[in-house]
N, C-alpha and C positions, 0 to 999 in steps of 0.2 A: 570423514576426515575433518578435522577442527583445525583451524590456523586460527591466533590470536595475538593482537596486540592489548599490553595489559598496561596501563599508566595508573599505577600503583599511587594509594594518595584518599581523599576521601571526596571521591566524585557523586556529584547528589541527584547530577540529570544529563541527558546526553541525545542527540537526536539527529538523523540525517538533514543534508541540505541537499535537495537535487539542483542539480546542474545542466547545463546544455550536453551532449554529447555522449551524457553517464558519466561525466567527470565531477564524480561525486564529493560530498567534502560532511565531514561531521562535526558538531561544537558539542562539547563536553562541559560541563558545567562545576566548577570545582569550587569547595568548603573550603573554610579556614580547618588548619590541624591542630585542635587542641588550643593549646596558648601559643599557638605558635605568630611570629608576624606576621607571615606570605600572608597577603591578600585575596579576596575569595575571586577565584576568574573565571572566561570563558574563554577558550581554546577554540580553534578552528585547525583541524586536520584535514589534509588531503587523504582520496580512499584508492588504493590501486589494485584496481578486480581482479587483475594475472596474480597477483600475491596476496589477496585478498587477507590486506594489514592497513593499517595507517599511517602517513606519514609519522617522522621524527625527526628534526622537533616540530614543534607546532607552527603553522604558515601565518598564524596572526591571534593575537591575544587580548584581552580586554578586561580589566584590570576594573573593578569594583568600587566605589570609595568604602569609606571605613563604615559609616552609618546603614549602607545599605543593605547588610548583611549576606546569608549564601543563599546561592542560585538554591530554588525547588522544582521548577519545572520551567519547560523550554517549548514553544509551541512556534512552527516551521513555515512561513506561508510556502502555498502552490509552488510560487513562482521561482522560489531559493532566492531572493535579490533581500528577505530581512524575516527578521523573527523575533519575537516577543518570550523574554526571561522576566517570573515572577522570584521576587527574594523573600527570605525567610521576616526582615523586618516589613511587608506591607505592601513593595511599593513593584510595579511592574517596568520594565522598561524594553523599549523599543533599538531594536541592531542595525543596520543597513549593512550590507556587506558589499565592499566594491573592490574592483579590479580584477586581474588572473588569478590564478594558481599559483604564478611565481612571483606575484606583488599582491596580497591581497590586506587589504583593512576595512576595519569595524569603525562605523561611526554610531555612538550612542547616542538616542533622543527620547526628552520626558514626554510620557502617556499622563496629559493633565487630569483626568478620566477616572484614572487607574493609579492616582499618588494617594496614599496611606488608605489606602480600602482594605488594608487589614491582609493577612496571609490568603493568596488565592491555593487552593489546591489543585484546581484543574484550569488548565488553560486548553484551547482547541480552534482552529482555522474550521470553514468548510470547505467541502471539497474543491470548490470554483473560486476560492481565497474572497468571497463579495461579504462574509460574515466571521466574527472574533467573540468567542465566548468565554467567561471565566465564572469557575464557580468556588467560591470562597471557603474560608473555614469555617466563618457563622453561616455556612448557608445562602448566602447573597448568590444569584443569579443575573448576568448582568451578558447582554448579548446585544453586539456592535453590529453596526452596520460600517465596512472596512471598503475606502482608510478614511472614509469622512466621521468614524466612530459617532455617528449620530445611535445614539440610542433605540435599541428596540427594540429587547425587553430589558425590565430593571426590578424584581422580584427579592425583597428581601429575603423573604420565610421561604424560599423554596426547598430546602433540606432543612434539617439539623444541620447539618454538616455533609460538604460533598465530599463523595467519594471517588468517582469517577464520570466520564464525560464524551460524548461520541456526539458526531455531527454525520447525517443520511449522507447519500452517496449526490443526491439532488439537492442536498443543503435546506429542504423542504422543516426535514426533522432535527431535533435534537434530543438523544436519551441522557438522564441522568441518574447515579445511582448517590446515597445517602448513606452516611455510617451506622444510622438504625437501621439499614436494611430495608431498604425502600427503592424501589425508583420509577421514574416521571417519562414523560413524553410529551414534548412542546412543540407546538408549529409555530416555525419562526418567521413563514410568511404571513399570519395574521396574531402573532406576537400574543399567542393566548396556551396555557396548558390544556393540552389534548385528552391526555389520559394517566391515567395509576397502574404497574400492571400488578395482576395480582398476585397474593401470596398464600400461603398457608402461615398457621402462625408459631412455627417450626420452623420458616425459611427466610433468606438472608441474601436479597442481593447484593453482590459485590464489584462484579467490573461488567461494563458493555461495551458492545460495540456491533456497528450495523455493515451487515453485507456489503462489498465494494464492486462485485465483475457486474454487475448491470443486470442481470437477469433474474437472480432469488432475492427478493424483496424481506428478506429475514435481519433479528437482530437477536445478536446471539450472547446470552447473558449467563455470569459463574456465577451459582446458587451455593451456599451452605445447607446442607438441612439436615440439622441433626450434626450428625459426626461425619456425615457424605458431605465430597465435595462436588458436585454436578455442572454441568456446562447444559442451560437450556438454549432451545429455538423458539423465535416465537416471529408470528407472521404479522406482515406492516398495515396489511391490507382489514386487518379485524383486529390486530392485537390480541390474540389469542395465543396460546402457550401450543407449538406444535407438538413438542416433545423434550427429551434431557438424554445425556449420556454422561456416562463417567469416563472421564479421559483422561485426565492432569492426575485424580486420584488422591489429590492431597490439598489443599486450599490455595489459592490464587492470589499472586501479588499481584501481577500485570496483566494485558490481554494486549493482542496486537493482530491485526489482519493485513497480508498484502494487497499493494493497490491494484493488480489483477483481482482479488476475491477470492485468488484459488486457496491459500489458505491463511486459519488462523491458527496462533500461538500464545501460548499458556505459560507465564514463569511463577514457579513456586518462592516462599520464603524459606528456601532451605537451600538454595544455587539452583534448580534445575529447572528443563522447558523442555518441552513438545513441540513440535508442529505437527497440525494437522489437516489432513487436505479435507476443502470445505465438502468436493462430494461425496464423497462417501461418509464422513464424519469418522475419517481413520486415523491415528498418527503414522506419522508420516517418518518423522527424525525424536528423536532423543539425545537430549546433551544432559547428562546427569554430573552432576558436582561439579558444575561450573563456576560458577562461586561457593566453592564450598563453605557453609555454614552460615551463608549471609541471606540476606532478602536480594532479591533481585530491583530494583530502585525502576529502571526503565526496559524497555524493551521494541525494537522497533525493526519491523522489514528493510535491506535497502532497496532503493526505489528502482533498480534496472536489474538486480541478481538474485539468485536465492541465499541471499547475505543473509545474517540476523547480527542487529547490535544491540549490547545488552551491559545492563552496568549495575555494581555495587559499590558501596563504601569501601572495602576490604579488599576487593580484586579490581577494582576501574572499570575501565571501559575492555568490552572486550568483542573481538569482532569472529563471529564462527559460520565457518562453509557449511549450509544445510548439506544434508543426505537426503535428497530428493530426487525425482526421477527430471532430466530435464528439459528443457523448456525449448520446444521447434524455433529456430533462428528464420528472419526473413527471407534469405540467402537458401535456405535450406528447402525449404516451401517453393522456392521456383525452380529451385533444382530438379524436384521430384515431378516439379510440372512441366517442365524439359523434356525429361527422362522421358516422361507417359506417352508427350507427343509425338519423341521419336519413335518410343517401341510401336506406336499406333503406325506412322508411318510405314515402317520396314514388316509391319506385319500384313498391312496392305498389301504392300508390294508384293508378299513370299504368297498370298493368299494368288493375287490377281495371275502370276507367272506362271503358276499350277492347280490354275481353276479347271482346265479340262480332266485332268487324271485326279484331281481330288472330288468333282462331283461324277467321272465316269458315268457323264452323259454321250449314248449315242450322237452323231452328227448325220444327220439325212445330207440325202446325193445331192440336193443342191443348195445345204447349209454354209455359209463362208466359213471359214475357220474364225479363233477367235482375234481379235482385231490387234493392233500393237497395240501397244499403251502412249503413243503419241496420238493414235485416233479419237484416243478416248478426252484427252485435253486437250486435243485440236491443234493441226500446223499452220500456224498463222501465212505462211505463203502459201501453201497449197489453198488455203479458205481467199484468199485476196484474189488467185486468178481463178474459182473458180466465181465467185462473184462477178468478178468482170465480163464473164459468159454467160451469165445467164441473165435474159429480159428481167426488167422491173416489170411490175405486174399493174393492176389496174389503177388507178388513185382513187382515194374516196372522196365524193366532191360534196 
């Protein structure tokens, strides 16, 4: 089942903002139309799970100047309290978002840092929001230390040109892929490239992105080769290539993984995505011609359900209920640990009430029968006065 909300219009980036409580909210990132006047902006929606839609109208809006040009990407910190929009003229800028749900506003602040450095194409937080990285259209690699943005790395030549951009789940690592089909691996705690991984000279990487549930150490990258479109794995530990599958089947706009890890998702430039669950390497869901005919621009898990949000020029923002199997609630987990306790219980008891006829043991002539079940936990008066009669015994001196 798909439920969507579609804000028709020419939206260029869109992304969740987590919230306390799962009261989630998303900012959508909108173009100028054409010759038109509207100004290029950024929306902020409220997300309601039970109807799994978007508010209407928008809860707070932030309006562009004229020089700045349209939103390209949208990068979220941890915390949901601010986020960093790169625009098509150059310049990056910083949101702060304050208030409720029912009063909220956007305060804009310049990233001195990050004014006319040219078009970034990747922006990215780490996982623990302590790191900010952007990687450019010429290639500039440029990775902050957040929010004192003290520099740490500053890599002109690091691509041709970036394509895509993942930060480890430990913030340790950084992958980066290149529109020649390349990509890198940097340690951003000793601010040096790590590694190249490799290629055949037939193949193309194109989007990455690193394992997130804590326990498989993988980073899983969509290869071209040839006329194939593949999804490889490769291990953190050796950087080694583990292995590839064909999943998506057709070439790769986006890549998206939940921040459980259970799974990642794949959107084509044609409207459609997969998810796939990370263990077994299976799809999971299918949304075909969801934008029909267009590229899929972003794509993003939400952060408490098995949402996906996903956006094109043509069709907007649009919000779709996975078909997944779902997900054990807290409530539910102690439920079943209730449950267990009593049945253990009550099975005792059926066990201990008809232990003589169920083990059809003989009893010899001067065996007692079997005891009550208050002897066996003891009757606190009956134990008092027999205490009281009987001698204390030696002292140990």
């Amino acid at each position: 089942m798909e439920i969507d909300e579609r804000n028709k219009g020419t939206v260029r980036c869109a992304s969740w903002i987590k919230r306390p409580e799962n009261a989630h909210l998303v900012v959508v990132g909108r173009g100028q139309l054409g010759h038109s006047s509207s100004p290029p902006t950024l929306e902020i929606f409220a997300f309601d799970p039970h109807t799994a839609s978007l508010s209407s109208p928008p809860k707070a809006t932030h309006v562009f100047q004229d020089a700045a040009g349209d939103p390209v990407n949208i990068a979220v910190h941890p915390s949901g309290d601010e986020f960093i929009c790169s625009t098509s003229s150059g310049t990056c800028q910083l949101l702060e978002l304050y208030g409720s749900e029912a009063s909220l506003k956007l305060v804009a602040k310049e990233l001195l840092p990050l004014q006319g450095v040219g078009l970034q194409n990747c922006l990215a937080f780490s996982t623990d929001g302590s790191k900010f990285a952007t990687g450019g259209a010429d290639g500039h690699l440029r990775v902050f230390e957040w929010p004192s943005l003290r520099i740490i790395i500053d890599e002109p030549c690091a691509h041709k040109s970036f394509r895509d951009m993942d930060f480890s789940l430990d913030s340790e690592f950084l992958a980066s892929t290149s529109t020649d089909g390349s990509a890198r691996i940097w340690n951003t705690s000793d601010a040096v490239p790590l590694t190249s991984l490799t290629r055949n000279s037939d193949e193309k990487f194109e989007l990455c992105r690193f394992s997130k549930d804590g326990t498989k150490p993988f980073l899983f990258c969509t290869v071209q080769k040839g006329g194939k479109a593949l999804t490889s794995v490769w291990d953190m530990s050796t950087w080694n290539k583990i292995g590839h599958k064909r999943l998506l089947r057709k070439p790769a706009a986006v890549m998206s993984t939940s921040l459980d890890g259970k799974y990642l998702a794949l959107g084509s430039k044609d409207g459609d995505f997969c998810v796939v669950e990370v263990k077994k390497m299976e799809i999971s869901h299918w949304s075909r011609r969801l934008h029909p005919g267009t590229c899929i621009l972003s794509m993003e898990f939400c952060p408490s359900e098995r949402i996906m949000l996903t956006t094109s020029e043509e069709w907007g923002a649009v919000v779709t209920k996975l078909n997944v199997p779902a997900d054990w609630k807290e409530w539910q987990i102690y439920l079943i640990l209730l449950g267990l306790f009593l049945a253990s219980a009550v099975a005792f008891y059926i066990f201990f009430e008809n232990s003589d006829s169920f083990w059809n043991f003989p009893l010899a002539p001067n065996q007692p029968a079997k005891p009550k079940l208050g002897a066996i936990f003891g009757d606190r008066h009956s134990s008092d006065d027999q205490n009281m009669h009987e001698p204390f015994g030696p002292l140990d001196m």
